[in-house]
C-alpha positions as CSV (number, residue, x, y, z in Angstrom):
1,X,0.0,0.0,0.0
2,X,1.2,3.5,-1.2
3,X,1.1,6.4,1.4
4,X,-1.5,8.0,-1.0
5,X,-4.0,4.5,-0.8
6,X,-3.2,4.8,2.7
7,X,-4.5,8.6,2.9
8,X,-7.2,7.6,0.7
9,X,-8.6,4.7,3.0
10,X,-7.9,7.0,6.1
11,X,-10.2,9.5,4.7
12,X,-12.8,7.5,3.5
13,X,-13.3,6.1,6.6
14,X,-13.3,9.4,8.4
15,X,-15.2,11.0,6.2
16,X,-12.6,14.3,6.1
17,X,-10.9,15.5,3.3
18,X,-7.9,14.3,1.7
19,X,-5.8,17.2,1.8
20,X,-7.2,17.6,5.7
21,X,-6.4,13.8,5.8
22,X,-2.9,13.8,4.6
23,X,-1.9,17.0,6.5
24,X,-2.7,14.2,9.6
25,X,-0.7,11.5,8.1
26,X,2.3,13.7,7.7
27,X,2.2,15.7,11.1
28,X,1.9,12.4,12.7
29,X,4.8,10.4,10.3
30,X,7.0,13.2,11.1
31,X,6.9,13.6,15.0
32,X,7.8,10.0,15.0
33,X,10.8,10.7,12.7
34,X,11.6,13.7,14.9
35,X,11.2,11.4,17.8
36,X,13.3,8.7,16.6
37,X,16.0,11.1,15.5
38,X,16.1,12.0,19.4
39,X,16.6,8.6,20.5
40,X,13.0,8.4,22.1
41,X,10.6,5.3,22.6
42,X,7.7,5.6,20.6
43,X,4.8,3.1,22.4
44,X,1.5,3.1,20.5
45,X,-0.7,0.6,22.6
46,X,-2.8,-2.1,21.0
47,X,0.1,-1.5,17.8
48,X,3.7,-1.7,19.2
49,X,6.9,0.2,20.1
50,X,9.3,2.2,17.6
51,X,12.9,2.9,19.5
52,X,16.4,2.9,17.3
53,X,19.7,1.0,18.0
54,X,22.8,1.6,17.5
55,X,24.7,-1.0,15.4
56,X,28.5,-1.9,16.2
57,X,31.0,-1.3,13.4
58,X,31.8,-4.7,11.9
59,X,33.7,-6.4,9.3
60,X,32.4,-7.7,5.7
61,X,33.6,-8.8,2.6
62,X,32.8,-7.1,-0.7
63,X,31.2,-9.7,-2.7
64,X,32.5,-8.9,-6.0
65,X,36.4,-8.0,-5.1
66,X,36.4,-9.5,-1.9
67,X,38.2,-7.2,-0.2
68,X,37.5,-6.7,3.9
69,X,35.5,-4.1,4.7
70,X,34.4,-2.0,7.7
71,X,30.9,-1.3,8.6
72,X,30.6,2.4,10.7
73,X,28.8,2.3,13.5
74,X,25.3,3.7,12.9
75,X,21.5,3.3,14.0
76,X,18.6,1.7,12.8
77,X,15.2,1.8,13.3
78,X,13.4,-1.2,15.2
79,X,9.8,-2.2,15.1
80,X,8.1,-4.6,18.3
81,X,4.7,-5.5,17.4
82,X,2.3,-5.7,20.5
83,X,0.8,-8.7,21.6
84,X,-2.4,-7.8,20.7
85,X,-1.3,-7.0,17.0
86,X,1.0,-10.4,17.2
87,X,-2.4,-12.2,17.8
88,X,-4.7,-10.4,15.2
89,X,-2.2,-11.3,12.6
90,X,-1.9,-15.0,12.8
């Protein structure tokens, strides 16, 4: 699903507008970026937690020259679904 069949169910469901709608979507899709770019836990019960970890630097091998390589240390983002979501999935 694209974030504009996403705005398009939202507001369908609503009953608001679609630019009112995605003005929502994105206020709310940003202050989680801005969030998670301030290393804060982001708990939306009945869904799950958002929180980013920092990975180690580590070595690989380039798979075409196969040279050693170095991975910089840097942080990802992490998803835990809920156990309520874990149970309406399966």
């Amino acid at each position: 699903m694209k974030r504009s069949d996403f705005i398009k169910v939202i507001a369908k469901k609503t009953r608001l507008s679609q630019r009112l709608t995605e003005e929502v979507v994105s206020t709310i899709f940003d202050e989680i970026k801005n969030q998670l770019k301030r290393d804060e836990k982001i708990v939306v019960w009945g869904f799950g937690t958002f929180f980013t970890k920092t990975v180690d630097k580590k070595k690989g091998i380039h798979p075409i020259t196969k040279q050693e390589i170095i991975h910089k240390p840097h942080r990802v983002v992490r998803f835990i679904p809920s156990r309520k979501f874990r149970k309406e999935i399966k």
